[in-house]
C-alpha positions in Angstrom: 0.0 0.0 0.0 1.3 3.2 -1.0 0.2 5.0 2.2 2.9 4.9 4.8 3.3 3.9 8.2 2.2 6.6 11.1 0.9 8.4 8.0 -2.0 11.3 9.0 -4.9 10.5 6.0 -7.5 13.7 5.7 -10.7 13.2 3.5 -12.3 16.6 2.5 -15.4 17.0 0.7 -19.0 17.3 0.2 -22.0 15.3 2.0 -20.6 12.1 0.6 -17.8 12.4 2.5 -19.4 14.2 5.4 -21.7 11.1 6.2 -22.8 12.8 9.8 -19.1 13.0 10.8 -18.6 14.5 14.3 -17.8 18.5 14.2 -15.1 20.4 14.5 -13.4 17.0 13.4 -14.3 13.7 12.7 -11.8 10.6 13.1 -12.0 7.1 13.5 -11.4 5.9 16.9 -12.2 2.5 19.3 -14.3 3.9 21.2 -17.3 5.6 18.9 -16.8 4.8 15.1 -19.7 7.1 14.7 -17.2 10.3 14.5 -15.9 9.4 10.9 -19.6 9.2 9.5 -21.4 6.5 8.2 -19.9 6.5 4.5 -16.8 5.5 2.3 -14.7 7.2 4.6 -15.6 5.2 7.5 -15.6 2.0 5.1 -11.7 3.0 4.2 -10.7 3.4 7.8 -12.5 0.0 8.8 -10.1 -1.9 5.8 -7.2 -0.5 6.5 -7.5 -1.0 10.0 -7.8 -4.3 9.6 -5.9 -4.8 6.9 -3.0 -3.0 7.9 -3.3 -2.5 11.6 1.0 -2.3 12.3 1.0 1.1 9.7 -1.0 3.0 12.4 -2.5 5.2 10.0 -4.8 8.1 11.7 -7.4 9.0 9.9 -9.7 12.1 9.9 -12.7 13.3 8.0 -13.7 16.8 7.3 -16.4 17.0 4.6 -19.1 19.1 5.0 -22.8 19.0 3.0 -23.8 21.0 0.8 -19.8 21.9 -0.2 -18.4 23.2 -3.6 -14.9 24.0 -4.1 -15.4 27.4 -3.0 -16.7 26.5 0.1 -13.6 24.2 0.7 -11.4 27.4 -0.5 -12.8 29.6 2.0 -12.5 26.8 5.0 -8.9 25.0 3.3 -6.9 26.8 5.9 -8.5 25.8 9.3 -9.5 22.4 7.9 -6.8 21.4 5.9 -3.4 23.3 6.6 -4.4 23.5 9.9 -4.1 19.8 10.2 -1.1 19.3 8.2 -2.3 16.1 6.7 0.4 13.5 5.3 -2.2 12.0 3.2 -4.8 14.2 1.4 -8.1 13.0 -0.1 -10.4 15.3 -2.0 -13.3 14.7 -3.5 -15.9 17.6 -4.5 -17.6 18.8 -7.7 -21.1 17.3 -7.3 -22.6 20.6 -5.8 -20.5 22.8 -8.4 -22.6 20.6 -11.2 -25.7 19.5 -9.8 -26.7 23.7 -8.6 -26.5 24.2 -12.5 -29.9 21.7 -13.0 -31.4 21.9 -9.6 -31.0 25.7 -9.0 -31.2 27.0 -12.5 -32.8 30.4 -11.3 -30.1 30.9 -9.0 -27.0 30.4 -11.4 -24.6 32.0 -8.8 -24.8 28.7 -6.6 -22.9 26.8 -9.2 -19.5 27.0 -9.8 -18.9 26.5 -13.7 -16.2 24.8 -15.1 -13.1 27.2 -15.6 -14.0 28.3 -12.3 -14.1 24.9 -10.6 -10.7 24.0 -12.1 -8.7 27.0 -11.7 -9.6 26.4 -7.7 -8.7 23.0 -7.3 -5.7 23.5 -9.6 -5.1 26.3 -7.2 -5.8 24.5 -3.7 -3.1 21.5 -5.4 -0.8 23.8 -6.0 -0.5 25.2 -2.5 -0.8 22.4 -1.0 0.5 19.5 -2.5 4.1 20.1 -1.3 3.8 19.4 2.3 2.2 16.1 1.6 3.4 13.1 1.1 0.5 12.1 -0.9 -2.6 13.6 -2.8 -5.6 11.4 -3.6 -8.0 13.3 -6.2 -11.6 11.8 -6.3 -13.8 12.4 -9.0 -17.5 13.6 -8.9 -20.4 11.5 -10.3 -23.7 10.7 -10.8 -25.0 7.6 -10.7 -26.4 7.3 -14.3 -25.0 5.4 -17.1 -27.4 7.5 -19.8 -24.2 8.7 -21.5 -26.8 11.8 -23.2 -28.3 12.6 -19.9 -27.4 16.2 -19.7 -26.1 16.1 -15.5 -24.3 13.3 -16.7 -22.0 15.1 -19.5 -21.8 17.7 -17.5 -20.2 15.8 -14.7 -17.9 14.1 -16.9 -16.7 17.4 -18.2 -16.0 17.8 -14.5 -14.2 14.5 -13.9 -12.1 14.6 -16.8 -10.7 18.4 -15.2 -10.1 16.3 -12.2 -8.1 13.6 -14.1 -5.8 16.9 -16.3 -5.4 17.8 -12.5 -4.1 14.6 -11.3 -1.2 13.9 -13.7 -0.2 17.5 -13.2 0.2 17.0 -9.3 1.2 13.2 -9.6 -1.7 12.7 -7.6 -3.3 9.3 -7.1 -6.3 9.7 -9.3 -9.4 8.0 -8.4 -12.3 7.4 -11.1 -15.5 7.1 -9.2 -17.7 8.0 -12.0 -16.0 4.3 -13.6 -16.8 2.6 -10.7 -20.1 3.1 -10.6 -20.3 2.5 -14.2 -19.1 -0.8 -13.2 -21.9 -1.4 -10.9 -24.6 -0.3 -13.0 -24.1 -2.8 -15.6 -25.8 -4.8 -13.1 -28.0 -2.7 -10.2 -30.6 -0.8 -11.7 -29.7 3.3 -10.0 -32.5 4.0 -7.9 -30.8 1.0 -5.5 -27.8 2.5 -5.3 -28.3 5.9 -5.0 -32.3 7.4 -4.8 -31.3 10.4 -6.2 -28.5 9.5 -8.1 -26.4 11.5 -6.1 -26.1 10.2 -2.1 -25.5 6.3 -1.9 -26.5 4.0 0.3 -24.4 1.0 1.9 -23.6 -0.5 -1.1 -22.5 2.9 -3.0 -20.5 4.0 -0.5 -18.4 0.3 -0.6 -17.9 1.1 -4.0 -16.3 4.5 -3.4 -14.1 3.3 -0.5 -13.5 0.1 -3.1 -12.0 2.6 -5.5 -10.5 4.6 -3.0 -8.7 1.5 -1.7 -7.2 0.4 -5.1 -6.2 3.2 -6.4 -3.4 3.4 -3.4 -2.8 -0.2 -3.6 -4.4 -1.6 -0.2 -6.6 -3.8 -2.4 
């Protein structure tokens, strides 16, 4: 596994990563596994934990619902410097698409493209040399109707977050292919009811692509 002994892993993000993690932070602990949320991020803890119990890897959780990347710009210093991270995960871009289709009268709550890049190219930048590693996560919806409008759109969004990767020599993480995966057998509406937030099985997937892509699977 590529993450490294004593290593501190931080997950940013939206509501998928935020999962009802404890506030200010949450972290995965003996003694109430309810702080890291009930998501992928609590599903990645729980493997590697097991899996690799002698790396004592701490792991923390700081997404927050509702979150575009200028929300995690505006909060990147107290939840993400702050914290000094070895191990960075960041996954965000669903709110910057999905305001454009569910808000379409109130166009300032999505973030459009150029926008969305230049801040995540931006938050990278600054950031990515005082880690040790960077794990990029795309966004998705969980529709395999390649026309579907949200759909382009996100994989517009994805495919930013992929230019992105190589740049940083991030680990890149192709959630939108995962699910892909998984709906060439599982009708949407039981993974995810809105396409968007997943249940049990949706978030295994995540933390099942999460957990490849840095080898602990």
């Amino acid at each position: 596994m590529r993450i490294e002994a004593n290593s501190n892993l931080l997950f940013i993000g939206d509501s998928i990563t935020d999962c009802g993690r404890a506030r200010p932070v949450g972290e995965a602990n003996p003694w109430n596994w309810g702080e890291i949320g009930n998501g992928y991020v609590r599903d990645v803890a729980a493997t590697i934990g097991a899996a690799y119990p002698e790396r004592g890897i701490r792991i923390r959780n700081v997404g927050s619902s509702g979150n575009t990347v200028r929300d995690l710009a505006a909060r990147w210093k107290s939840d993400v410097t702050d914290l000094a991270p070895d191990w960075l995960s960041v996954m965000i871009g669903i709110n910057d698409v999905w305001r454009q289709f569910d808000s379409p009268l109130a166009p300032e709550r999505a973030v459009p493209l150029a926008e969305y890049s230049e801040t995540l190219w931006s938050l990278c930048h600054r950031t990515r040399p005082k880690l040790k590693g960077l794990v990029l996560i795309t966004p998705y919806v969980v529709d395999a109707n390649l026309h579907d409008p949200m759909r382009q759109r996100m994989d517009e969004y994805g495919a930013a977050v992929k230019e992105i990767a190589e740049e940083f020599e991030a680990v890149f993480v192709d959630s939108q292919a995962a699910f892909d995966l998984l709906l060439e057998h599982t009708h949407p509406a039981s993974i995810a009811w809105d396409r968007i937030h997943p249940g049990p099985v949706g978030h295994m997937t995540l933390a099942r692509a999460f957990l490849r892509s840095v080898g602990a699977l």
